[in-house]
KEKOL-577308 format. One record per residue: residue number from 0; x, y, z of N, C-alpha, C, O in turn. Coordinates in nm, 2 decimals. Atoms other than C-alpha are relative to their C-alpha. Example, Ala and Ser with C-alpha at 12.3 -4.5 7.8 and 13.67 -1.06 7.14 Angstrom:
BEGIN
+-----+--------+--------+--------+--------+--------+--------+--------+--------+--------+--------+--------+--------+
: pos :    n_x :    n_y :    n_z :   ca_x :   ca_y :   ca_z :    c_x :    c_y :    c_z :    o_x :    o_y :    o_z :
+-----+--------+--------+--------+--------+--------+--------+--------+--------+--------+--------+--------+--------+
:   0 :   0.09 :  -0.12 :   0.00 :   1.23 :  -0.45 :   0.78 :   0.09 :   0.12 :   0.00 :   0.19 :   0.12 :   0.07 :
:   1 :  -0.09 :  -0.11 :   0.00 :   1.37 :  -0.11 :   0.71 :  -0.08 :   0.11 :   0.08 :  -0.03 :   0.22 :   0.09 :
+-----+--------+--------+--------+--------+--------+--------+--------+--------+--------+--------+--------+--------+
end
This chain:
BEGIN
+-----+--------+--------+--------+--------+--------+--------+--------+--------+--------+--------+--------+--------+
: pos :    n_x :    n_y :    n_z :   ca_x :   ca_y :   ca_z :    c_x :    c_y :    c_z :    o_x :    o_y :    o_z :
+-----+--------+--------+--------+--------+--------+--------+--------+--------+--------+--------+--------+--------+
:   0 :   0.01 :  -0.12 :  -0.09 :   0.30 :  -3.36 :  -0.44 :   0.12 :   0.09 :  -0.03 :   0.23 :   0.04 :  -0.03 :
:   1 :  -0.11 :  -0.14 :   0.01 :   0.50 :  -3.02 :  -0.50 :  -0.01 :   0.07 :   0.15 :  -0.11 :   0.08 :   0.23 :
:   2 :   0.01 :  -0.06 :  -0.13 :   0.63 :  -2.86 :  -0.21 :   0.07 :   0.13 :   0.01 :   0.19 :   0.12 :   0.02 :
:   3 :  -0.07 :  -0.11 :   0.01 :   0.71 :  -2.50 :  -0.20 :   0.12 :   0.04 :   0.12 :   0.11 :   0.02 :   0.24 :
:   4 :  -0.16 :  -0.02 :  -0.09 :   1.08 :  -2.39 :  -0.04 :   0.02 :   0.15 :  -0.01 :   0.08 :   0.18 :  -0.12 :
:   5 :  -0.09 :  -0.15 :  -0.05 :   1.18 :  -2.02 :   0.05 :   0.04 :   0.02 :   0.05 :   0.02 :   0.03 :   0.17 :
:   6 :  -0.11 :  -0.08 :  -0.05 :   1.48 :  -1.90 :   0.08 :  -0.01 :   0.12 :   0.02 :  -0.04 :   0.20 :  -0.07 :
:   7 :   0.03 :  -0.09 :  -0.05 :   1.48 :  -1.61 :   0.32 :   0.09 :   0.10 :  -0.04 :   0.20 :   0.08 :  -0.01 :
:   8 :  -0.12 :  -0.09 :   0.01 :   1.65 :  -1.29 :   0.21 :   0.14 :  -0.04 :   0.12 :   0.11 :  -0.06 :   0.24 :
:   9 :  -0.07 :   0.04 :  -0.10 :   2.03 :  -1.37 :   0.37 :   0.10 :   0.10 :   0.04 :   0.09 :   0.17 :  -0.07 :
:  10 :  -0.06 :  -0.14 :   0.03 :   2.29 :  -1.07 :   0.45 :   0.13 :  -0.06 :  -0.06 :   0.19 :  -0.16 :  -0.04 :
:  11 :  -0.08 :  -0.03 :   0.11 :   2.52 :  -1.01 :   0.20 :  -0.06 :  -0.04 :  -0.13 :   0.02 :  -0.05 :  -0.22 :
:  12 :   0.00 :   0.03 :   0.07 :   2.27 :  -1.12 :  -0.03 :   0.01 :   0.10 :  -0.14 :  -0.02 :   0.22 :  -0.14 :
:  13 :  -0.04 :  -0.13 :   0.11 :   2.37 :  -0.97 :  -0.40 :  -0.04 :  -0.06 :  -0.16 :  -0.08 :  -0.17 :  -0.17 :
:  14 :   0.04 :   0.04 :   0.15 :   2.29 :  -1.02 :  -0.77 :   0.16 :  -0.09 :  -0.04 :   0.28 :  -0.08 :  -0.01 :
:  15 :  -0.14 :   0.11 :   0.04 :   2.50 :  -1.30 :  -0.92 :  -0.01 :  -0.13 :   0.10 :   0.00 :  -0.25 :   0.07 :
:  16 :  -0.06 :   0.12 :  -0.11 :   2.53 :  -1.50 :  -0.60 :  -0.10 :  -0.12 :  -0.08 :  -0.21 :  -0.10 :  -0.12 :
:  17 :   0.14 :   0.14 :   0.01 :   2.37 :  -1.89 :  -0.68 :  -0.01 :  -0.05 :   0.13 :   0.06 :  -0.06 :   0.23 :
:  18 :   0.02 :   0.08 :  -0.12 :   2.21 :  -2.05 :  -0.48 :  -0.05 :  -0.10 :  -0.05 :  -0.13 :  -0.10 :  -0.14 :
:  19 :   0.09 :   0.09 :   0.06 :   2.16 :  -2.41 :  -0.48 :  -0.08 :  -0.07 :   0.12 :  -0.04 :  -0.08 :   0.24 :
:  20 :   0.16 :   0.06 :  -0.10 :   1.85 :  -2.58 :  -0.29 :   0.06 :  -0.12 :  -0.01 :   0.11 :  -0.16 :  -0.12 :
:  21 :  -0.02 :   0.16 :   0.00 :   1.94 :  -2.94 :  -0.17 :  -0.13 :  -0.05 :   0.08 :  -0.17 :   0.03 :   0.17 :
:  22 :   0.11 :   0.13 :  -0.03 :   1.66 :  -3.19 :  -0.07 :   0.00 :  -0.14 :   0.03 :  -0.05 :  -0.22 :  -0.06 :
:  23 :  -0.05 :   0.12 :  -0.04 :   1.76 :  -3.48 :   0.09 :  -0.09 :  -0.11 :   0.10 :  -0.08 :  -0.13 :   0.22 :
:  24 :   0.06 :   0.13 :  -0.07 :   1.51 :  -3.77 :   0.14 :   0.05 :  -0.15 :   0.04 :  -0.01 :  -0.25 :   0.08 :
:  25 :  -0.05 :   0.10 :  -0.08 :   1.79 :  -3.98 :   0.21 :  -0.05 :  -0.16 :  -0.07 :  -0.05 :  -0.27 :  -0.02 :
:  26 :   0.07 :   0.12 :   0.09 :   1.64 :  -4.23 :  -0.05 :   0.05 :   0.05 :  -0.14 :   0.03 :   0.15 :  -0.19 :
:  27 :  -0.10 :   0.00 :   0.17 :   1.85 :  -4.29 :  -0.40 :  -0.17 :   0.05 :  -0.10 :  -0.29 :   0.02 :  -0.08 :
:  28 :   0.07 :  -0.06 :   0.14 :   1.65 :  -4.13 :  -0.69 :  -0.11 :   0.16 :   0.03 :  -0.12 :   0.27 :  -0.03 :
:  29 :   0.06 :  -0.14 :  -0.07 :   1.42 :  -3.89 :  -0.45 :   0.04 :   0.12 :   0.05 :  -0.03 :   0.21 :   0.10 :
:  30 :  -0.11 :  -0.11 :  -0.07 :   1.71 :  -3.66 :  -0.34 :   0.00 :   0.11 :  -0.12 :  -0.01 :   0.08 :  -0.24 :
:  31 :   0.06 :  -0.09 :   0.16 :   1.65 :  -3.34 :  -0.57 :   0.13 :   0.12 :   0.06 :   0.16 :   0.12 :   0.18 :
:  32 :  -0.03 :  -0.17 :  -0.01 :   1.86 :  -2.98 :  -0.57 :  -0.03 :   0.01 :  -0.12 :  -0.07 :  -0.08 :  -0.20 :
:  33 :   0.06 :  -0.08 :   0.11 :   1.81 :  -2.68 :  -0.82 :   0.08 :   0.09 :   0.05 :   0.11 :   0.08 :   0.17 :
:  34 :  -0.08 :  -0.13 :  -0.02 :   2.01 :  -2.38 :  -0.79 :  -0.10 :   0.12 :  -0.12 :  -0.18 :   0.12 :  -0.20 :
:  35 :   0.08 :  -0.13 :   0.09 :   1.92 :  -2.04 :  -0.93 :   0.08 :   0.17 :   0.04 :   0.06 :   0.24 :   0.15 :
:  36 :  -0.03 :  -0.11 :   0.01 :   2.08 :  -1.73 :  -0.98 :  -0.05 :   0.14 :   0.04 :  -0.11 :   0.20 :  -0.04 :
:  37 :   0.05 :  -0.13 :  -0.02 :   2.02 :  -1.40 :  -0.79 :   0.00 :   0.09 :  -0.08 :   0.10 :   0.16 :  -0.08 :
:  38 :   0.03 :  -0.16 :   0.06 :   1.87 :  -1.13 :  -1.02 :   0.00 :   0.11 :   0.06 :  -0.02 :   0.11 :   0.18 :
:  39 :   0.01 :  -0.14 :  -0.05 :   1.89 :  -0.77 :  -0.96 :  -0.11 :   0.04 :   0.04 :  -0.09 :   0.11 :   0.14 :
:  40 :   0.15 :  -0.02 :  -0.07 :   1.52 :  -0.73 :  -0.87 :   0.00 :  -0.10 :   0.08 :  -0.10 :  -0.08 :   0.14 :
:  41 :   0.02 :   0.08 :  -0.07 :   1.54 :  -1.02 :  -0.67 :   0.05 :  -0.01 :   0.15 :   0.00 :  -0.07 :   0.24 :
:  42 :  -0.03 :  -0.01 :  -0.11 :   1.77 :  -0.93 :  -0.41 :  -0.07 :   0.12 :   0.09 :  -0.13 :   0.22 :   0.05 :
:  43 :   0.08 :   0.00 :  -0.10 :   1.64 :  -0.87 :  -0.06 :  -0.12 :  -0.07 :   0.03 :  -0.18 :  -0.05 :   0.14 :
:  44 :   0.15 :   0.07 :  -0.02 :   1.31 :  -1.10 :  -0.12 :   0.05 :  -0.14 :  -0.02 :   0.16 :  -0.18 :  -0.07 :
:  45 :   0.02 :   0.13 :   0.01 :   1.23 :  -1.46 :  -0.08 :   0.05 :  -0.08 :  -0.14 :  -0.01 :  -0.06 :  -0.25 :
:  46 :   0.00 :   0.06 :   0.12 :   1.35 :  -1.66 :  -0.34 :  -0.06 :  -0.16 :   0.01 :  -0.04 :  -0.21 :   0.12 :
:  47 :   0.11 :   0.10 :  -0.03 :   1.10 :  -1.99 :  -0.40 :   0.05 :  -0.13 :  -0.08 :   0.12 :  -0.12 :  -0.18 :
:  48 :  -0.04 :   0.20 :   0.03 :   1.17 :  -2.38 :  -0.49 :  -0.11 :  -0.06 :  -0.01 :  -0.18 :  -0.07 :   0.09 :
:  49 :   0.08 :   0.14 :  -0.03 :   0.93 :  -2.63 :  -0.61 :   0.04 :  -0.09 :  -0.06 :   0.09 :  -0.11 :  -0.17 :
:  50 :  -0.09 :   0.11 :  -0.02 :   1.03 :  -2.92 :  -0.48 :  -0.12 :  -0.13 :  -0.08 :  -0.24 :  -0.10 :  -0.08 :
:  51 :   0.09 :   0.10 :   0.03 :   0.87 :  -3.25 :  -0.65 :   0.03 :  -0.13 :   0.13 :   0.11 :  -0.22 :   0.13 :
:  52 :  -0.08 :   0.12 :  -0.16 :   0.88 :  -3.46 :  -0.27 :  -0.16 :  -0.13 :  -0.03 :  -0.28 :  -0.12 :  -0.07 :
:  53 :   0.14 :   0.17 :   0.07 :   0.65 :  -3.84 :  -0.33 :   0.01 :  -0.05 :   0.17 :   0.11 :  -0.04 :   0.25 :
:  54 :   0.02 :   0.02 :  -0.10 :   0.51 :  -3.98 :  -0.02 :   0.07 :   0.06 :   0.10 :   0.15 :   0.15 :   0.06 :
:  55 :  -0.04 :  -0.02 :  -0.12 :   0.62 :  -3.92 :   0.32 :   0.13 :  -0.04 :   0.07 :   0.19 :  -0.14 :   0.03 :
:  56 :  -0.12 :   0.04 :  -0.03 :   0.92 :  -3.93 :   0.55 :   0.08 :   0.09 :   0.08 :   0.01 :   0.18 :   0.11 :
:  57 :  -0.13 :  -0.17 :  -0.05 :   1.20 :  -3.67 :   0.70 :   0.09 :   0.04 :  -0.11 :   0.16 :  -0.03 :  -0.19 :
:  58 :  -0.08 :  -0.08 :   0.13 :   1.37 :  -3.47 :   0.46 :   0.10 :   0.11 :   0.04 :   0.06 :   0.22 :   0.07 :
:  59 :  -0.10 :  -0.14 :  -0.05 :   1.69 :  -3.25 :   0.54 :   0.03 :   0.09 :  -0.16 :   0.08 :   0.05 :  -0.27 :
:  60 :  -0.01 :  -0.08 :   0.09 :   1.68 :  -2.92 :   0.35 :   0.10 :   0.08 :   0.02 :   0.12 :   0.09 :   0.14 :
:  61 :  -0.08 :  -0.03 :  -0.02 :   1.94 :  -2.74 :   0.31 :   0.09 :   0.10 :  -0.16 :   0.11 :   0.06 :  -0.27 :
:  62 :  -0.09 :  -0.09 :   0.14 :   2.14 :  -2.43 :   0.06 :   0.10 :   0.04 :   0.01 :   0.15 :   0.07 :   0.12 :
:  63 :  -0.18 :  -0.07 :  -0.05 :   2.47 :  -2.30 :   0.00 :  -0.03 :   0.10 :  -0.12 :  -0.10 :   0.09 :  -0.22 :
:  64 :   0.01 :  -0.09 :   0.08 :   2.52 :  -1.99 :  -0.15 :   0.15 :   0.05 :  -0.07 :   0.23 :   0.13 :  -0.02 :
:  65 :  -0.15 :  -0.08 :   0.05 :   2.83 :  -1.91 :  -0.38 :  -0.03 :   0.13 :  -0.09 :  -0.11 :   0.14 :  -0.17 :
:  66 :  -0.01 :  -0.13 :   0.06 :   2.90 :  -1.56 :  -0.49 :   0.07 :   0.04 :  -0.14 :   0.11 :  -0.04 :  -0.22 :
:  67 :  -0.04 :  -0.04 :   0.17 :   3.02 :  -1.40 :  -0.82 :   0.19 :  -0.02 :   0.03 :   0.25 :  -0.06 :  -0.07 :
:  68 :  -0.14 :  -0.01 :  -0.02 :   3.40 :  -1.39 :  -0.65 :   0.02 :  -0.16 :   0.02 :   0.14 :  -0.19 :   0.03 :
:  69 :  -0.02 :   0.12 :  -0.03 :   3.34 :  -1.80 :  -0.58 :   0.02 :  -0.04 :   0.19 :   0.07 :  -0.13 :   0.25 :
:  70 :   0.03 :   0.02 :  -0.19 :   3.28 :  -1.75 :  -0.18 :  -0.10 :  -0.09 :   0.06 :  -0.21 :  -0.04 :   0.04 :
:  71 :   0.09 :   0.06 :  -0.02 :   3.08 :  -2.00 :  -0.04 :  -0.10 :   0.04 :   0.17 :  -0.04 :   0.08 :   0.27 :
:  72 :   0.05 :   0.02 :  -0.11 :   2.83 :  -1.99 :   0.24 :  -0.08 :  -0.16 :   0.06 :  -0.08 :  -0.26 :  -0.01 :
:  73 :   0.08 :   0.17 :  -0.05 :   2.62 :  -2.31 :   0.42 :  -0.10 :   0.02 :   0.10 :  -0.05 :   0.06 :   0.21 :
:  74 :   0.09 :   0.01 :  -0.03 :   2.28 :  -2.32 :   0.56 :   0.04 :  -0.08 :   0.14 :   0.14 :  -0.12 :   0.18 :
:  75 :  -0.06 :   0.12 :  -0.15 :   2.25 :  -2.52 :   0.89 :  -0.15 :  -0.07 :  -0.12 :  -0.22 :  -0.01 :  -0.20 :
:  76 :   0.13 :   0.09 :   0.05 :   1.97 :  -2.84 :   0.75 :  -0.10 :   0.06 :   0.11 :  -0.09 :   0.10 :   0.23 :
:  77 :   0.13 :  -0.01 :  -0.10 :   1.65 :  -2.80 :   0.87 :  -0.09 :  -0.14 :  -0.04 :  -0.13 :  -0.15 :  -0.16 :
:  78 :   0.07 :   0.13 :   0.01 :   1.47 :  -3.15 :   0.90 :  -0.17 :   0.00 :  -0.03 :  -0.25 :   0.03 :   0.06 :
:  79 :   0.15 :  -0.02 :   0.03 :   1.12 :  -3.16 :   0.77 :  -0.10 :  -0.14 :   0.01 :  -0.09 :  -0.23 :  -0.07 :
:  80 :   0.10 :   0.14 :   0.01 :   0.84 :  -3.44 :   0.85 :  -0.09 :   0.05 :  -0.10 :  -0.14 :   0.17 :  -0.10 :
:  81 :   0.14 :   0.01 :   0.08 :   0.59 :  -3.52 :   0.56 :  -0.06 :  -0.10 :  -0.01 :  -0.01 :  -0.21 :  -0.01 :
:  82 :   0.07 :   0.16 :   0.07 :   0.33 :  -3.74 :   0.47 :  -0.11 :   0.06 :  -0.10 :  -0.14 :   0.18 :  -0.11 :
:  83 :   0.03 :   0.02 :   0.13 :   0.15 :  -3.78 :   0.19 :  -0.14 :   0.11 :   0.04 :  -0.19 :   0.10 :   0.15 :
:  84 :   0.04 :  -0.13 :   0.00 :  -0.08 :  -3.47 :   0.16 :   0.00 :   0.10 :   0.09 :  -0.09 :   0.19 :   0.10 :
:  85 :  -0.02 :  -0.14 :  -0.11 :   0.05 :  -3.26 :   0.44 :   0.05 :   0.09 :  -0.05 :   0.09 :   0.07 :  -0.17 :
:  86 :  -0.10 :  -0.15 :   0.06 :   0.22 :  -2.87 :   0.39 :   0.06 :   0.01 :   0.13 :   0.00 :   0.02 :   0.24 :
:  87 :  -0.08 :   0.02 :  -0.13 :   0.47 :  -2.87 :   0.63 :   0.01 :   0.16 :   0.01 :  -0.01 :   0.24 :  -0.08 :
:  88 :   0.05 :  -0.14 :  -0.11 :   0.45 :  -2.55 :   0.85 :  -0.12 :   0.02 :  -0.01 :  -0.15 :   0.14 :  -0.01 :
:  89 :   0.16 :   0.00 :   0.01 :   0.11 :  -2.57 :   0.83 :  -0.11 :  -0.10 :  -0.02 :  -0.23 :  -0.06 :  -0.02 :
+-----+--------+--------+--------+--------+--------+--------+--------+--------+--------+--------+--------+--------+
end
């Protein structure tokens, strides 16, 4: 199962900034991040993650964003239930 992740435009977002996606199923080998670099066309819109998440469980998601100057920011987690062919928010 792939599970799509968007990141909501955030303020001060800017070209350069990374951001990295953490995924934390809390289980050794299934715990995933990915970072990805804001493009110039990219700022102000969703930026998207697929996640590769395997069966079901609670999952705290969670990103930080460091800037071109090395500033960090921090997400609050947001906790997610899955099971095995659900789409969480829906």
């Amino acid at each position: 199962m792939t599970v799509l992740v968007r990141v909501e435009p955030y303020e001060g977002m800017a070209a350069g900034d990374e951001v990295l996606l953490r995924w934390d199923s809390g289980v050794v080998r299934t715990s995933w991040t990915q970072s990805r670099v804001v493009a110039e066309q990219a700022v102000g819109k969703d930026l998207e993650f697929s996640v590769p998440a395997s069966g079901g469980g609670t999952v705290r998601v969670s990103y930080v964003v460091e800037g071109p100057t090395g500033s960090r920011r921090l997400s609050a987690p947001l906790a997610l239930a899955l099971s095995a062919g659900s789409h969480p928010g829906g």
